[in-house]
N, C-alpha and C positions, 0 to 999 in steps of 0.2 A: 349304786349311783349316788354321788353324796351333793347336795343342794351349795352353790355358793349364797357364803351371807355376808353382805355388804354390810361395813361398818354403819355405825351409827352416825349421823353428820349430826357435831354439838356447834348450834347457835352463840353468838357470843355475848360475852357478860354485857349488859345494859345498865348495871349501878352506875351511882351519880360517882361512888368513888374510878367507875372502869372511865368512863367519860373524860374525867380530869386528867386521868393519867394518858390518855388519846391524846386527847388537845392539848394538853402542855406544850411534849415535842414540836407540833404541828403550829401553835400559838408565838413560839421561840423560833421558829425557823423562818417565819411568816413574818415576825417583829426584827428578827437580822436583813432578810432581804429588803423591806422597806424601810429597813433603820442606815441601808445604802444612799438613797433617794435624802434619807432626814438627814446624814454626814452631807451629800452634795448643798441641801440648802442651811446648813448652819456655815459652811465654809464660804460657801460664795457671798454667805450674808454678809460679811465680812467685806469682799470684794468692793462694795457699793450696789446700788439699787439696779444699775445696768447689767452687770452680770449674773444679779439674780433672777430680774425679768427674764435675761435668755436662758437662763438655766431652765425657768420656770415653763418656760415654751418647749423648751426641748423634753423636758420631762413627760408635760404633758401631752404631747402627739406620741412619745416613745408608748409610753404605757397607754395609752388609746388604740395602738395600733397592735403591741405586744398583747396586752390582755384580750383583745380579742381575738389571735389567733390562737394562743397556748387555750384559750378556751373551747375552743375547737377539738384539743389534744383530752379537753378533760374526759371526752367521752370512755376512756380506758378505766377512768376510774370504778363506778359502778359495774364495767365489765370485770376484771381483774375483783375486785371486793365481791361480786358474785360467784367467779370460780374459786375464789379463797375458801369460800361457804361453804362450796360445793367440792372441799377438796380436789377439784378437778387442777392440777399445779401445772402442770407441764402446759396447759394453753393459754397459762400468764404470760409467760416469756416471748410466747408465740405474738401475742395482744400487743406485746412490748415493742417488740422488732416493727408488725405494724405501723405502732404511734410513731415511731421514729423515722419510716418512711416518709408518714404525713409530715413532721414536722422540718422534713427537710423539703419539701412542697412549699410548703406555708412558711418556711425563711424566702424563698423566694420573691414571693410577695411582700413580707413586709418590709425588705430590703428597697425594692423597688418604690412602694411610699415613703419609706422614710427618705430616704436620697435626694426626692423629689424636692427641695428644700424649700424655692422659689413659690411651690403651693400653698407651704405651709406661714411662709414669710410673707404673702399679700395678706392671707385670713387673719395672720394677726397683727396685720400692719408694724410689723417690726420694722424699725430701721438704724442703722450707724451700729454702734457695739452690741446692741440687744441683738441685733437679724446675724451679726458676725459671731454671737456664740453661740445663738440657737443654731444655727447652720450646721457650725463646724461640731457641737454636739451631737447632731443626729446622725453627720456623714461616719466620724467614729463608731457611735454605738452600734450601726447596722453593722458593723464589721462582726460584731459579738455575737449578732444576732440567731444564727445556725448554733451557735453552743448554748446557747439561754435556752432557745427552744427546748432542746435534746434535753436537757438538766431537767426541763420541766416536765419529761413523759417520766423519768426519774422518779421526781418528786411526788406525780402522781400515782405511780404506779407503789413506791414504800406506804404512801399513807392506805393505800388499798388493801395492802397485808398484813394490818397494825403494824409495821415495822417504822414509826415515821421519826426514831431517834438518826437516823444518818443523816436526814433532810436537816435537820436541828443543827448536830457538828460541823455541816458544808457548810449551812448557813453562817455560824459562828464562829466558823475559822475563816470564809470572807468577808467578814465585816470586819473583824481584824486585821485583815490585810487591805481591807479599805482605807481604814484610816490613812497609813502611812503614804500609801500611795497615789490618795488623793489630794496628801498635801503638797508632795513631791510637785506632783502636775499640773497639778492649781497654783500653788506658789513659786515653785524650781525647787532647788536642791541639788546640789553637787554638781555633777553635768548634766543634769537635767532640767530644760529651761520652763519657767511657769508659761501655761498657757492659759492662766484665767478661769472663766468660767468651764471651757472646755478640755480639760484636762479631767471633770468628774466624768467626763463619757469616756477618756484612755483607759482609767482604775478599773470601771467596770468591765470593757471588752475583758481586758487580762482579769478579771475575774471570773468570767463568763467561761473562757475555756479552763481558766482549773477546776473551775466547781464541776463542768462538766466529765474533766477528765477524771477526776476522785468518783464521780456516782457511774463512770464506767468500770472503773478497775474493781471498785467495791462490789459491783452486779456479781463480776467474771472470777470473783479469788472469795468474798465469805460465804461459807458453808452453807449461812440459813440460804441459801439462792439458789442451793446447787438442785434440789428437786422442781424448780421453776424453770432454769435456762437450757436452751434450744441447743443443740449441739455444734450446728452451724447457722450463718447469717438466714433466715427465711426472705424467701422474694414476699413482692409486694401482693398482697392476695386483693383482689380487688371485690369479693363477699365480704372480707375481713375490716374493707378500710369504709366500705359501704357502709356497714355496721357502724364503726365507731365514727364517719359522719352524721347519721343518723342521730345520733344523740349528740352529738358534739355539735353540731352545726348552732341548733337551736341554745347551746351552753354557751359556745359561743359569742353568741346577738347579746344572749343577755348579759354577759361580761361585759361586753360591749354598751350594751345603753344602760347598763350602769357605773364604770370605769369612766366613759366619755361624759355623761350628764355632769360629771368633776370638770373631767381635764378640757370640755368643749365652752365646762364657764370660762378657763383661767384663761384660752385662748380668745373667749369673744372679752374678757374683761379686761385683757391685754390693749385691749387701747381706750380705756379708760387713763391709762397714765403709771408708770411703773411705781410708785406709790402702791395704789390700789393693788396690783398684782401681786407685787411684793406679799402684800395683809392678805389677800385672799390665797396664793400660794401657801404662806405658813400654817394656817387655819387648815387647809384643805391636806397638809402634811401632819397636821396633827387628831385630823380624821380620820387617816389613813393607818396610824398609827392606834390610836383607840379600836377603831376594825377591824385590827387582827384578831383579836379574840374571839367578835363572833364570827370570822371566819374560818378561824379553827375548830371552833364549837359545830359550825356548819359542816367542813369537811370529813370531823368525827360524824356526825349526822348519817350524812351521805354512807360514811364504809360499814354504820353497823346494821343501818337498814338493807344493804346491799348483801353483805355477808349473811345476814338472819333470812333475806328474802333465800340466795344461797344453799342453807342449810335448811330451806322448806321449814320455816319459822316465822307465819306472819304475824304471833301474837308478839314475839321478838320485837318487829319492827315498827311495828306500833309503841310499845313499850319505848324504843331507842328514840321514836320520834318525837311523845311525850315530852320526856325527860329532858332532852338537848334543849328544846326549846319554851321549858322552866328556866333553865340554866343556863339560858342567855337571855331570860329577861332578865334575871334577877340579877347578872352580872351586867349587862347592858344600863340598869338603874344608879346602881354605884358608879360606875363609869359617867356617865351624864352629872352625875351631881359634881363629882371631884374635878370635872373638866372649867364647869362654868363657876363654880368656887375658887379655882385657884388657879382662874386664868393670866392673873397679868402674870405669875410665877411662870409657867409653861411660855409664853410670848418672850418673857425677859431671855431666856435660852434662846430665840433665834436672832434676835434684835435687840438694838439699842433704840434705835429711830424712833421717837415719841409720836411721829405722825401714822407709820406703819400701824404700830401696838394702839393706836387709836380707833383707826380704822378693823383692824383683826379683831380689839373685844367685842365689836359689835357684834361680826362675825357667827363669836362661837354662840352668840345664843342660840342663834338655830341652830349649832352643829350640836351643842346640848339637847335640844329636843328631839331633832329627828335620829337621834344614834339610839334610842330604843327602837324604833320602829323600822329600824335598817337591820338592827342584830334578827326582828324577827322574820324582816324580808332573805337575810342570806340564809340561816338556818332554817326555815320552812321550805325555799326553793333546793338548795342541796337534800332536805329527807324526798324531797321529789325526787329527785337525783338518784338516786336510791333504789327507788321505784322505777325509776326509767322512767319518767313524767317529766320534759324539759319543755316542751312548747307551750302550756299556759305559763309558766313565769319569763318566759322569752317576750308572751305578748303583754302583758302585764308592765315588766320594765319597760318596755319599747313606748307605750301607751304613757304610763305616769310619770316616768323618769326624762325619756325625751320628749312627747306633748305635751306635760305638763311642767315637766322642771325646766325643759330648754324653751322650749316654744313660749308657755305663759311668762316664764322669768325674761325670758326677750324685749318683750312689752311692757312691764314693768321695770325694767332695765333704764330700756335706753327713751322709751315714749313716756308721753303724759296724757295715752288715752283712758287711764285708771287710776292716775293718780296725778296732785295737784302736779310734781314735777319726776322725772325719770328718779327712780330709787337708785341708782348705779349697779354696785356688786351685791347689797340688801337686794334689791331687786332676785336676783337668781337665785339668793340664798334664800330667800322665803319662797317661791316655788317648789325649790326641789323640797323644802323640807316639809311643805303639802303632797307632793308628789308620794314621797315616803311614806307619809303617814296612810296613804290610801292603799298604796299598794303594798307595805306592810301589814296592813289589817285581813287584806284577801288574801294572800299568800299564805299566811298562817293559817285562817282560818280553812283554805283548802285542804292545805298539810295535812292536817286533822282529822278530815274527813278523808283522804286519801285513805291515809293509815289503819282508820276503823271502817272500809268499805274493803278493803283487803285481806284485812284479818276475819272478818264473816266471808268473806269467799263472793261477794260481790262484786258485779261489772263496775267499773271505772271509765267515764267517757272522756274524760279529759286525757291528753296525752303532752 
């Protein structure tokens, strides 16, 4: 009678050099899809201030409403990075088919708010050419919206199997194809007529289904896939979709109250005067862009604690948690300095308008302070991720991001029950970048103790 003996599961490399090489892909693919968003507001800048404002509204209901569903989808990740660990391959694919059921649920929905236009145009008292291309922005973009989703169980699912160079290429060969086509439909071009602001919402739908068609055919034809995919379409398993609610739901929220704590200023700053939105649009695009990195840093985060937990390695995951989150302070410190040093340089790139880049330098001071303590909020709550721990940083966001970024910056906003006269769009921005700094400080420091209450083999209450 001869004994089976199970290979050995190897945990994966945690050096600062395996890290960089994660996150690069991840930080490049992350910097092309929001460097879509930074083409739509460099060209409209151009338009005049009317069709930025709407641009600037449509953006931000899109991704308020987008980010919080694909966040929903994130739940695959930590699954998928844990069977990776666990060698267990054949019930990636399985997880996959799942997330794509969900995400053709969850098009459903956000089709239906986004459509809703008339909602979105009293909140932000848009009217005349602003309310006409915020509209016709959003009615387009839902059309895209079923392939953005799909793209994104995609893109969660490659960075869960260290594989996150395809996400990189799709990203990079739609931004290139951005460009062209964004100017085509915003300006015209041959026979095809300018439609203004709202022609950055055409570019993208027709981005939205190639990108998705390239991360289908690439699942279904390279080789690294072939011991991951399913043989045929699996039904909707409803344990399976239970599960990745479970985690996803709370990934989700928090996507959500922090994605929106942004795009819910640009809408209530919005009628402050398209001036002001303008400057705080550009700012809040150039935060977003500085973010990618420690969101990459973070989503590495998430796959190696996930894969090490995986391969029954929790001194692994500690070590991975450590490390990510040195390595996005110290990259989050240089970022801060270089932003508010050389910001009329970065403004002069979206605008000319002397009043805008007035109003915007004020801006980035806080968006210089609070971007260390945001890199440590994404990277501490993704190694939770990791772990399966998403509902204390779900409450956490919800708590200092909207009570205290939305809610206290409201009152400082637009009242003068705390200050001699309403701050305006300062108002919000020093909120939330309180907001930040609190709940960057607990999030991390949970992280921490997460990681080394696990590795001793200790209960963990928080979930």
């Amino acid at each position: 009678m001869t004994t089976r003996v199970l290979p050995r599961l190897q945990p994966p490399d945690t050096s600062y050099w395996s890290i960089l090489r994660l996150s690069l892909p991840i930080w490049i693919s992350n910097l092309a899809i929001v460097g879509g968003a930074t083409i739509d507001t460099l060209m409209t800048g151009h338009l005049g201030a009317q069709d930025l404002a709407g641009v600037a509204i449509g953006l931000a209901v899109t991704v308020s409403v987008f980010i919080a569903l694909v966040g929903v989808m994130q739940g695959l990740s930590p699954i998928a990075g844990h069977h990776f660990g666990a060698a267990n391959h054949k019930r990636i694919g399985y997880e996959l088919h799942q997330t794509i059921w969900l995400a053709m649920c969850l098009s459903v929905i956000a089709i239906a708010l986004m459509t809703y236009t008339p909602l979105w145009m009293t909140l932000t008292n848009a009217q005349g050419r602003v309310a006409e291309v915020a509209s016709s922005f959003l009615i387009i973009n839902a059309i895209g919206l079923p392939a953005a989703m799909c793209g994104r169980a995609y893109m969660a699912l490659n960075a869960a199997v260290s594989h996150p160079k395809v996400a990189m290429w799709i990203a990079l060969l739609m931004l290139l194809f951005k460009i062209p086509t964004n100017y085509a439909f915003i300006f015209g071009w041959w026979i095809i007529p300018g439609f203004g602001g709202a022609g950055c919402a055409i570019s993208s739908t027709i981005n939205a289904f190639l990108s998705c068609t390239l991360y289908w055919a690439i699942w279904h034809y390279d080789s690294f896939y072939a011991k991951m995919r399913q043989e045929r379409i699996c039904k909707p398993d409803l344990k399976a979709l239970a599960n990745l609610l479970r985690l996803g739901i709370p990934i989700g929220l928090s996507s959500f109250f922090e994605v929106t704590s942004f795009t819910f200023m640009t809408i209530f700053i919005s009628r402050l005067g398209a001036d002001i939105v303008s400057a705080h649009q550009i700012v809040s695009n150039l935060s977003s862009l500085f973010y990618m990195a420690p969101l990459a840093i973070g989503v590495t985060s998430s796959v190696l604690v996930a894969q090490s937990i995986g391969a029954n390695s929790p001194q692994n995951a500690r070590l991975a948690t450590k490390r990510t989150l040195k390595f996005a302070i110290c990259l989050a410190v240089c970022v801060a300095l270089l932003l508010y040093f050389f910001k009329y340089f970065f403004l002069g790139l979206y605008t000319k308008d002397q009043e805008v880049i007035a109003v915007a330098a004020s801006l980035i001071a806080f968006c210089s302070i609070y971007h260390v303590f945001d890199a440590i909020n994404c990277v501490g709550s993704f190694a939770m991720r990791g772990y399966r721990i998403t509902v204390l940083p779900m409450v956490l966001y919800g708590v200092f991001l909207w009570g205290f970024g939305l809610g206290f910056g409201s009152i400082l906003a637009f009242t003068d029950y705390l200050t001699p006269e309403p701050l305006g769009a300062a108002g919000y921005w020093s909120a939330i970048t309180g907001g930040l700094i609190l709940s960057g400080s607990i999030v991390g420091i949970f992280a921490v103790r997460v990681a080394k209450k696990k590795e001793l083999g200790q209960p963990v209450w928080i979930r």
